[in-house]
C-alpha positions as CSV (number, residue, x, y, z in Angstrom):
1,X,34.5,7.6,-53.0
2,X,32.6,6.8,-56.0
3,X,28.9,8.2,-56.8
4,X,26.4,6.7,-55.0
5,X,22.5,5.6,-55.3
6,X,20.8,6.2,-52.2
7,X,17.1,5.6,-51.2
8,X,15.4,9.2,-51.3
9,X,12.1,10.4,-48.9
10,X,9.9,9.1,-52.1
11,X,10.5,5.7,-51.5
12,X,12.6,6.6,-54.8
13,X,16.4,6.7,-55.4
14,X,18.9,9.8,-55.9
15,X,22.2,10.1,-57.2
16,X,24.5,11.7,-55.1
17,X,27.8,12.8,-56.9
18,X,31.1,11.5,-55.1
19,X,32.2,14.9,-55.1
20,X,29.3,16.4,-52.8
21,X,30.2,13.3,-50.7
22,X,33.8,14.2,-50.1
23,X,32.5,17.7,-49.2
24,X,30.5,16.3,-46.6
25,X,33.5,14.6,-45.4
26,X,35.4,17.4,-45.4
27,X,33.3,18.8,-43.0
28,X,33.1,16.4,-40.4
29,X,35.5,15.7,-37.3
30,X,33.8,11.9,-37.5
31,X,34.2,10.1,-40.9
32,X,31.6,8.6,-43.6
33,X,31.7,4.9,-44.2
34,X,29.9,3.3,-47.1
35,X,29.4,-0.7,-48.1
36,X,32.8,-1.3,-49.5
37,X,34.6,0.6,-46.2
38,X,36.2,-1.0,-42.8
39,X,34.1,-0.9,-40.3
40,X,30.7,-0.7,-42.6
41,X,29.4,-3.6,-41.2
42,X,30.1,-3.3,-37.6
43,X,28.1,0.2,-37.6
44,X,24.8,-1.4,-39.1
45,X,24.7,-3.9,-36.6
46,X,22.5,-3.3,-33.9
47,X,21.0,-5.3,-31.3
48,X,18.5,-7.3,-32.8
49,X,19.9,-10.0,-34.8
50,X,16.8,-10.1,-37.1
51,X,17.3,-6.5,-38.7
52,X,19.8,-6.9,-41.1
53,X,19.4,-3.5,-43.2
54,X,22.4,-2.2,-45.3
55,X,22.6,1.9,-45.9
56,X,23.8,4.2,-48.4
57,X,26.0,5.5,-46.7
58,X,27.2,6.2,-42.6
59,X,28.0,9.4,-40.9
60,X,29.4,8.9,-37.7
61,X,29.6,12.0,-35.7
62,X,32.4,12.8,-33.3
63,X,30.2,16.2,-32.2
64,X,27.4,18.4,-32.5
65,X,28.1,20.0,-35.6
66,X,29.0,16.7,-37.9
67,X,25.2,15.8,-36.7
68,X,23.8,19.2,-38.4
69,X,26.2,18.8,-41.3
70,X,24.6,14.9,-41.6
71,X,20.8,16.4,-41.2
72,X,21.6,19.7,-43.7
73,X,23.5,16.8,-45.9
74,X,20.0,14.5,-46.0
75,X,17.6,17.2,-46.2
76,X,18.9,19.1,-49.3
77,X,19.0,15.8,-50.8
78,X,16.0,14.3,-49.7
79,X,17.2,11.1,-48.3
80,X,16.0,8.4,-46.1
81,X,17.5,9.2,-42.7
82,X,17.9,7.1,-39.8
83,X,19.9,8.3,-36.4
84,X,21.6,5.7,-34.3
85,X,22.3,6.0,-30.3
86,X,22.5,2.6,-28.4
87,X,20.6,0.6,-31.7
88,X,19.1,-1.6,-28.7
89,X,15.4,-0.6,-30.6
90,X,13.1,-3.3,-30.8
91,X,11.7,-1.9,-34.4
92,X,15.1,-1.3,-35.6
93,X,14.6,2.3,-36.7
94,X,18.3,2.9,-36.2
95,X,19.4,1.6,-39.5
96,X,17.6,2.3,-43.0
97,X,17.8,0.2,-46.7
98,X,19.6,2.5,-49.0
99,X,19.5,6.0,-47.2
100,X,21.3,7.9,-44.8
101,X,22.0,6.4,-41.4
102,X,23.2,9.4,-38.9
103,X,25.2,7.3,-36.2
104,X,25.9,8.9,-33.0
105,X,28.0,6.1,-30.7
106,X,31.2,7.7,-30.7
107,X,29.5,10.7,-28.9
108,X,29.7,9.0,-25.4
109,X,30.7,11.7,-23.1
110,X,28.9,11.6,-19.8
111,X,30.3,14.7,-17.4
112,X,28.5,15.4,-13.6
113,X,28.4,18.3,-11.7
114,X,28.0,16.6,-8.0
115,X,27.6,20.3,-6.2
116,X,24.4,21.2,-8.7
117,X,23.7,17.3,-9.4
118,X,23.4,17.5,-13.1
119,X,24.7,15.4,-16.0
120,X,25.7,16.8,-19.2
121,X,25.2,13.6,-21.4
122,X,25.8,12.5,-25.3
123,X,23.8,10.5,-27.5
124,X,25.8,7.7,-27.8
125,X,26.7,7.1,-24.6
126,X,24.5,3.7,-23.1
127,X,23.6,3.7,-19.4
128,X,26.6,1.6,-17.8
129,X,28.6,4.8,-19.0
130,X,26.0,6.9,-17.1
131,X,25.7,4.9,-14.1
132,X,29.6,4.4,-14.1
133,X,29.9,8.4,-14.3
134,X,26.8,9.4,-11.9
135,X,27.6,6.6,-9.3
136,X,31.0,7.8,-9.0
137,X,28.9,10.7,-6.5
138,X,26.8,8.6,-5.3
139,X,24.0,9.7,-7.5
140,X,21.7,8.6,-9.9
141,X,19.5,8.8,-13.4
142,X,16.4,6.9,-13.2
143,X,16.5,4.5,-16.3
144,X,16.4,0.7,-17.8
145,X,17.0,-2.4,-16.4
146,X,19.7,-3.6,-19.9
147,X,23.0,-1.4,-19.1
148,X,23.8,-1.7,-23.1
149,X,21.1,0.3,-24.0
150,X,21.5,3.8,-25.3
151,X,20.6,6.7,-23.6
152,X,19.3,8.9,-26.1
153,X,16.0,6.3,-26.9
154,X,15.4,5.6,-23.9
155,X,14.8,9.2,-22.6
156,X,13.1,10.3,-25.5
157,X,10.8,7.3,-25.5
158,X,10.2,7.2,-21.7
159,X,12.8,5.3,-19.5
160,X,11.3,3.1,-16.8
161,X,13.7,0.9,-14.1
162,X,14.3,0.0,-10.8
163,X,13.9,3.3,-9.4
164,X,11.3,4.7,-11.0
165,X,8.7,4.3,-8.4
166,X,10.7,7.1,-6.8
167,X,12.7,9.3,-9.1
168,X,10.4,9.3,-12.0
169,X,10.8,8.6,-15.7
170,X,14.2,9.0,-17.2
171,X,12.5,11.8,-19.5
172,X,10.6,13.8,-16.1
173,X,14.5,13.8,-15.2
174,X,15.6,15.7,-18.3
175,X,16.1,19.5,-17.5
176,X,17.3,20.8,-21.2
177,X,18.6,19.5,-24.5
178,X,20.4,20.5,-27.8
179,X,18.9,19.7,-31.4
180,X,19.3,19.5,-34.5
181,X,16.0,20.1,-35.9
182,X,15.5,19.3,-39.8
183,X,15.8,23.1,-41.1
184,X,19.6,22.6,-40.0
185,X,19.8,24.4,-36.9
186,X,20.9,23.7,-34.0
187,X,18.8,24.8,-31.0
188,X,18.4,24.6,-26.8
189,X,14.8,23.4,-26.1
190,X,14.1,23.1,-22.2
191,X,10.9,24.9,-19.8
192,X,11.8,28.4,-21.2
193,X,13.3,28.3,-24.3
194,X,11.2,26.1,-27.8
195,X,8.7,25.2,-24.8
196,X,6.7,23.1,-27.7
197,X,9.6,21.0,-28.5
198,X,10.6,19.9,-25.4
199,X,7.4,18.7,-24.7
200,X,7.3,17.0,-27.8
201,X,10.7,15.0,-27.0
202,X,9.7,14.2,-23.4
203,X,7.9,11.0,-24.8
204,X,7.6,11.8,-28.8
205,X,11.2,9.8,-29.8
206,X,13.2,10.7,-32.5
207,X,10.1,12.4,-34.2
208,X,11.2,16.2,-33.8
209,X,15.4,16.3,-34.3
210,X,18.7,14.5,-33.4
211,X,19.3,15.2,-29.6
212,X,23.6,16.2,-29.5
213,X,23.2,16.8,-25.8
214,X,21.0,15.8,-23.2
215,X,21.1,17.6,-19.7
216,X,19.6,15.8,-16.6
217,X,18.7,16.3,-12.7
218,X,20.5,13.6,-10.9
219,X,19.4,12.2,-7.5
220,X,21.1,10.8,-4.4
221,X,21.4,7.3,-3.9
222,X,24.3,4.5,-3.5
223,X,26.5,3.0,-3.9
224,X,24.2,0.2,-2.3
225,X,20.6,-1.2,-2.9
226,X,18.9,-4.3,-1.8
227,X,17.8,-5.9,-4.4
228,X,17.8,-9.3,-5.8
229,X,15.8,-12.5,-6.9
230,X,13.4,-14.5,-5.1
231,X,12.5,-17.7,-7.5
232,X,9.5,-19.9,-7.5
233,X,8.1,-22.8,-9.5
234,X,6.0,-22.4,-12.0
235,X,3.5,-24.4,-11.0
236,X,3.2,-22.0,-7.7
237,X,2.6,-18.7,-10.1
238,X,-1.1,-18.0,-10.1
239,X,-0.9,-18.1,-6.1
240,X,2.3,-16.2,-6.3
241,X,0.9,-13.5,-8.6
242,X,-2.4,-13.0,-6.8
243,X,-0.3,-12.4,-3.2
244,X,2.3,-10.4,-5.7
245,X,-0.7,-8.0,-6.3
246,X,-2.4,-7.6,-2.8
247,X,1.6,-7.0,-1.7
248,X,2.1,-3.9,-3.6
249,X,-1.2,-2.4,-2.6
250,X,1.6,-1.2,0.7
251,X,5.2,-1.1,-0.6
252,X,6.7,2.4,-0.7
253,X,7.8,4.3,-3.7
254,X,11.3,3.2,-2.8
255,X,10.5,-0.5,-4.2
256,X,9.8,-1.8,-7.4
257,X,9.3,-5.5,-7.6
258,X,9.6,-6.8,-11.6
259,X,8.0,-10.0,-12.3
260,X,9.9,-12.6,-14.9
261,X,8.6,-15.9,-16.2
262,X,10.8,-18.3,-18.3
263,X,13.1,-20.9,-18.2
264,X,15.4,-21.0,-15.6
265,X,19.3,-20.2,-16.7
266,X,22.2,-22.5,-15.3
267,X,22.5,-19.7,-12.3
268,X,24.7,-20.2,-9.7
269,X,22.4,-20.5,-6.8
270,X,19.6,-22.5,-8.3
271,X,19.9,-26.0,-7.6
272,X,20.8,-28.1,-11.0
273,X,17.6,-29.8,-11.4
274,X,15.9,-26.5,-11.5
275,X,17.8,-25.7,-14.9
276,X,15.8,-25.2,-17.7
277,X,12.7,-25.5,-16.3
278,X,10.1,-23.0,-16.1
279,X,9.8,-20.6,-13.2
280,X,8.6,-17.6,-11.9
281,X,11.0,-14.8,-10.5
282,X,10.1,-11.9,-8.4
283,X,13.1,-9.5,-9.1
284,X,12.7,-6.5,-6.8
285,X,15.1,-3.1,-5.4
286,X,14.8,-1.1,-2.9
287,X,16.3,2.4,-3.2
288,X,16.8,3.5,0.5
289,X,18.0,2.3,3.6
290,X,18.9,-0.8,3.6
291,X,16.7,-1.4,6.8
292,X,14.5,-0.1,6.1
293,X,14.6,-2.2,2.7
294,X,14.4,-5.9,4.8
295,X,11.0,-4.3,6.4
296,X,9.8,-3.5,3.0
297,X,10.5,-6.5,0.8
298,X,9.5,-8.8,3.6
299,X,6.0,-9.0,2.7
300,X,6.8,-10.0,-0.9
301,X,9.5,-12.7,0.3
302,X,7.3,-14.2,2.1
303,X,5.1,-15.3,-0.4
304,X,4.7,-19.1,-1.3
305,X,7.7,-21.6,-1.0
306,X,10.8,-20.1,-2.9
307,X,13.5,-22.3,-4.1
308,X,15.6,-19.0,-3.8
309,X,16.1,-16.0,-2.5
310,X,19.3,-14.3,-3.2
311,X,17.9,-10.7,-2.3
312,X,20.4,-8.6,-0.2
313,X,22.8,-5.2,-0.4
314,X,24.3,-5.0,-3.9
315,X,26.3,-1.8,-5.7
316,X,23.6,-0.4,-7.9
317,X,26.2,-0.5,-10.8
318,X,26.0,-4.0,-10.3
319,X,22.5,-4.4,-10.3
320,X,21.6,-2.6,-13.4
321,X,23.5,-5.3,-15.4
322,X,22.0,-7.8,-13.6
323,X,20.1,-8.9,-16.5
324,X,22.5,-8.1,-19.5
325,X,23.9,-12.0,-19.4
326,X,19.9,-12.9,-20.8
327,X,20.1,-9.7,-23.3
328,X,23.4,-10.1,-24.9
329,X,23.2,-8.5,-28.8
330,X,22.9,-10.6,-31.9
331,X,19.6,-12.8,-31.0
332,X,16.5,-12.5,-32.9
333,X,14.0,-10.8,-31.3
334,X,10.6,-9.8,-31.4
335,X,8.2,-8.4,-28.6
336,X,4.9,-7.0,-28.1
337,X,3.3,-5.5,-25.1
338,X,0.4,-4.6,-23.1
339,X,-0.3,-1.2,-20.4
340,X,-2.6,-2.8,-17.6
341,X,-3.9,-0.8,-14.4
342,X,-4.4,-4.7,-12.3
343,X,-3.4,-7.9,-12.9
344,X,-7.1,-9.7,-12.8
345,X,-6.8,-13.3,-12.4
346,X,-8.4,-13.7,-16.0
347,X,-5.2,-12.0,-17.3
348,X,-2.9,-14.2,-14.3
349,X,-4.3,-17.4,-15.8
350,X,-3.3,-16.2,-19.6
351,X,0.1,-15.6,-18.4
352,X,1.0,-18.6,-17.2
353,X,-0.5,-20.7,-19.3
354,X,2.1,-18.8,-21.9
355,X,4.6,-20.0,-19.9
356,X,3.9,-23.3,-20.1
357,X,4.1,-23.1,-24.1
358,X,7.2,-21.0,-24.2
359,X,8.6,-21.6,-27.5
360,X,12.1,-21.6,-26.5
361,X,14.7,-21.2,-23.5
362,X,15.1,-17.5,-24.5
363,X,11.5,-16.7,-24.4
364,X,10.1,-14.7,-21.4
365,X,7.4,-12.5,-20.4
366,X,8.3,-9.6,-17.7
367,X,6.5,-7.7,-16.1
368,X,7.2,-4.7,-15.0
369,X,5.9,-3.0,-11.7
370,X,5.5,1.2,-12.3
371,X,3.5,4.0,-11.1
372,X,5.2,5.9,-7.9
373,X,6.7,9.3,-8.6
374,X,5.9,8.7,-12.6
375,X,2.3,8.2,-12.1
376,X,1.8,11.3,-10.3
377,X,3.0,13.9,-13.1
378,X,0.1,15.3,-15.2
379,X,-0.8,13.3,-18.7
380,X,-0.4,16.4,-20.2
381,X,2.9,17.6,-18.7
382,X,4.9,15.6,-21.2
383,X,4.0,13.6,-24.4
384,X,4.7,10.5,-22.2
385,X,0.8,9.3,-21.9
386,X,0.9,6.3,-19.8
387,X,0.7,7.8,-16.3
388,X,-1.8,5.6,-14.8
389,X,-1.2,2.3,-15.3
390,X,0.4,0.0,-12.4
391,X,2.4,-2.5,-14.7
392,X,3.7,-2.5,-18.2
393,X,4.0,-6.1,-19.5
394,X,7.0,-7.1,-22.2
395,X,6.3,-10.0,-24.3
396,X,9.2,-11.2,-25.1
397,X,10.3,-13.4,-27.8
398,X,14.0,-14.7,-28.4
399,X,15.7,-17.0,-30.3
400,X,18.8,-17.7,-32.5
401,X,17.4,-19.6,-35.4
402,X,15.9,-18.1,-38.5
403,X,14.0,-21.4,-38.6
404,X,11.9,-20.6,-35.1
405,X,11.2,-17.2,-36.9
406,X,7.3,-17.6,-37.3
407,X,7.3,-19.9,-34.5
408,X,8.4,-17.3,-31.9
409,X,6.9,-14.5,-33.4
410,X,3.6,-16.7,-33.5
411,X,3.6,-17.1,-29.7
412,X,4.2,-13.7,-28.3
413,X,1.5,-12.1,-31.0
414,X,-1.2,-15.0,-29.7
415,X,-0.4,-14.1,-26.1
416,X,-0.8,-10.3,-27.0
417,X,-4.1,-11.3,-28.0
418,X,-5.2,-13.0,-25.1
419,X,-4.4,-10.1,-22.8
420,X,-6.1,-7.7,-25.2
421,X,-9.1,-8.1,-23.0
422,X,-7.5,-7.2,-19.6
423,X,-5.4,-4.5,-20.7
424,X,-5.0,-0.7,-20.8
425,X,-4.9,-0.1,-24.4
426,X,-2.2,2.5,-24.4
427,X,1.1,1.5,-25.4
428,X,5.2,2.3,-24.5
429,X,6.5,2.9,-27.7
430,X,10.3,2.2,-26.8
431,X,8.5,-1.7,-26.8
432,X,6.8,-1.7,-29.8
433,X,8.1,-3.5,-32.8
434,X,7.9,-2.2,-36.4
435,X,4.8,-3.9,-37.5
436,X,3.0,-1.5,-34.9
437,X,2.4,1.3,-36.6
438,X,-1.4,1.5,-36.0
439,X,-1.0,1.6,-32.3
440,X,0.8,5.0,-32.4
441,X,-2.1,7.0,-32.3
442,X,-3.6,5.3,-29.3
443,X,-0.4,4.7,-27.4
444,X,-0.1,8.4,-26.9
445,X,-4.0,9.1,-26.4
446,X,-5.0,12.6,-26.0
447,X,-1.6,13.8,-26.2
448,X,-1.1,12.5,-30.2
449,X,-3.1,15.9,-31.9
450,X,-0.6,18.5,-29.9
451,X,2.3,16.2,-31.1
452,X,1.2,16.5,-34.4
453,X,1.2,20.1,-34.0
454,X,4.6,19.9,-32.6
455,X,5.6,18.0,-35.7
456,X,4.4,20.1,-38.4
457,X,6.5,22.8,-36.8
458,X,9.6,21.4,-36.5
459,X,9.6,18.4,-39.3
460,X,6.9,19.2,-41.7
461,X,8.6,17.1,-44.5
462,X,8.8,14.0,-41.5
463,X,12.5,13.7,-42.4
464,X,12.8,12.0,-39.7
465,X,10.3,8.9,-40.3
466,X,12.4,5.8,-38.8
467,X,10.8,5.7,-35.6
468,X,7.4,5.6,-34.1
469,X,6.3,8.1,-36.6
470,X,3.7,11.2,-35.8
471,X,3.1,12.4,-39.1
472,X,2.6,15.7,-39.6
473,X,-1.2,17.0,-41.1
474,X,-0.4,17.1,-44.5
475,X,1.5,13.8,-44.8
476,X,-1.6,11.2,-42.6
477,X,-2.6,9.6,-45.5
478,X,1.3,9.0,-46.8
């Protein structure tokens, strides 16, 4: 491998002698890939088709110790670091211009201990391997609703889903994890042991370290849900979303019932004429007995005059990839997002009349239906803020044209605006796209100074930047 010129922490380049980079190779179990190497290209591509960023140079790590050889590697030179799990971000902080990217998807082991009901899981591993894995015992790690997506984000960022409501936040699930913190070590952070940085990750990101291992309480449930889709016409959704409100005043922590507006996909059970056109879908699970589950969803099936209802016992394997058909990789994509404690009917009326200027067949708007188990742990317990508010809303934008580019982007940041008025203010960062930087401070409230804190401990040079960054003290004004 021939010297190489890669983006430095200054915004500057460094030259890194071919020999110090076949020393680093030498070290690793994993291998180091740069622009003129096989498979170069398929590790930079992530799942936004509209970040198209080209590193330095690639370290993909087969284990724990090839991650602190990467971080020791970019720290003594200074370099631009970005760390890759799933790459599902919206911002794209997995992969840098020029610098260091730290890729972690060959690390995909997922192992379960079904007599404590605990998962040992890597950072590259997304959450079809855990469900696969955890289901296998009937049990279960509260997360998303895309099965592509990587784990390691998604906890550190928060991790919200279809059962939620009654397990909690993928991160209130995580008992202890390994790091590799940017002085090169590699430590245990859970309740007893670096106290202040497992706070930190419980909601911070990728701000403090690279997590190698991730250790998680798992929780009884399976193989079999009720869940599914009850569809409605557009032209029904302000009725629909006012009853959807009053419903969930009385559903149980065991349901969560999702809202999604867009243009309907050619799906099997809608009638042909319906493709295409816009609609409203009430997507909903219920994570007990199945029973128990009909009495429960009845109230929100009932509502208005469906043209389907396709809501009935499902494996929950199955339902977590429900909506990966609508989320494949490679579209462009932009989002941006609101924290509201109601749905008003000033905000109801703003939303569909969104809908009814969607830019494009991709474009949707969901709205996701929280609070249960996650809303009653303590705003300070973790760095996770956003305890109190009922429904997170996802504006989101996708196309396939560079052409639609300001078009899209256009429409969800006018609809952001709208709700404005009717929202929280706080923010979930995992949603928040990379021109966002000056809602970090508010998404995470009163929690942002101790995160600080937590930063200027373990990251005081903010090697680790690409991400929702919490600068430390010295470096606000950078």
């Amino acid at each position: 491998m021939n010297d190489l010129s890669l983006t430095n922490l200054h915004a500057g380049k460094t030259t890194i002698a071919s020999a110090a980079i076949d020393a680093l190779a030498g070290r690793l179990r994993g291998r180091v890939l740069n622009a003129g190497g096989a498979s170069y290209d398929e590790a930079r591509t992530i799942w936004n088709g509209m970040i198209d960023r080209r590193p330095g140079l690639i370290v993909q790590c087969a284990g724990a110790a090839d991650v602190v050889n990467a971080v020791r590697f970019a720290a003594e030179k200074q370099l631009l670091v970005a760390v890759r799990g799933g790459g599902h971000n919206i911002a794209g902080n997995a992969v840098c211009d020029g610098g260091l990217m730290i890729d972690l998807t060959p690390m995909k082991s997922v192992r379960v201990d079904a007599t404590t009901r605990r998962a040992w899981v890597e950072p590259g591993a997304t959450l079809a391997d855990v469900d696969k894995e955890t289901q296998a015992f009937r049990l279960v790690l509260p997360t998303g609703i895309n099965s592509t997506t990587g784990i390691a984000g998604l906890a550190l960022g928060g991790g919200f889903g279809w059962v939620t409501r009654k397990f909690g936040l993928t991160l209130d699930n995580l008992l202890s994890a390994d790091v590799a913190t940017a002085g090169g070590e590699l430590v245990r952070v859970s309740p007893t042991e670096h106290r202040d940085l497992f706070w930190g990750l419980r909601g911070g990101g990728g701000n403090f370290g690279v997590v190698t291992a991730f250790e998680f309480a798992l929780r009884e449930l399976g193989p079999e849900v009720l869940a599914g889709l009850v569809v409605h016409p557009i032209a029904d959704a302000q009725s629909v979303l006012r009853q959807y409100r009053q419903a969930l005043d009385a559903v149980p922590d065991e349901l969560t019932c999702w809202v999604v507006m867009r243009q309907a996909p050619p799906l099997p059970f809608l009638p042909q004429e319906w493709h295409g056109k816009e609609i409203l879908v009430l997507a909903m699970c219920y994570c007990g007995d199945l029973v128990a589950g009909e009495q429960a969803t009845a109230g929100l099936r009932a509502i208005g005059k469906p043209i389907a209802d396709v809501v009935g016992p499902k494996p929950f394997v199955e339902w977590q990839q429900a909506f990966d058909p609508l989320l494949t990789p490679g579209a462009r994509n932009y989002w941006k997002s609101h924290d509201f404690m109601e749905l008003s009917d000033a905000a109801i009326g703003v939303l569909v009349d969104a809908i009814r200027q969607l830019p494009g067949p991709e474009c949707e708007i969901f709205i996701a239906h929280v609070g249960g188990a996650a809303g009653r742990v303590a705003v300070e317990e973790t760095a996770f803020p956003q305890r109190s508010s009922h429904f997170v809303m996802n504006v989101h934008a996708r196309w396939r044209e560079p052409a639609m580019d300001q078009t899209c982007i256009g429409w969800a940041r006018q609809l952001f605006e709208t709700t404005r008025p009717h929202a929280a203010g706080t923010a979930y960062i995992n949603f928040m796209p990379a021109d966002e930087a000056d809602r970090i401070e508010a998404a995470y409230g009163g929690n942002y100074p101790r995160l600080i804190e937590v930063k200027r401990r373990y990251d005081p040079e903010n090697l680790f930047r690409m991400n929702q960054n919490v600068r430390p003290l010295e470096d606000r004004g950078a």
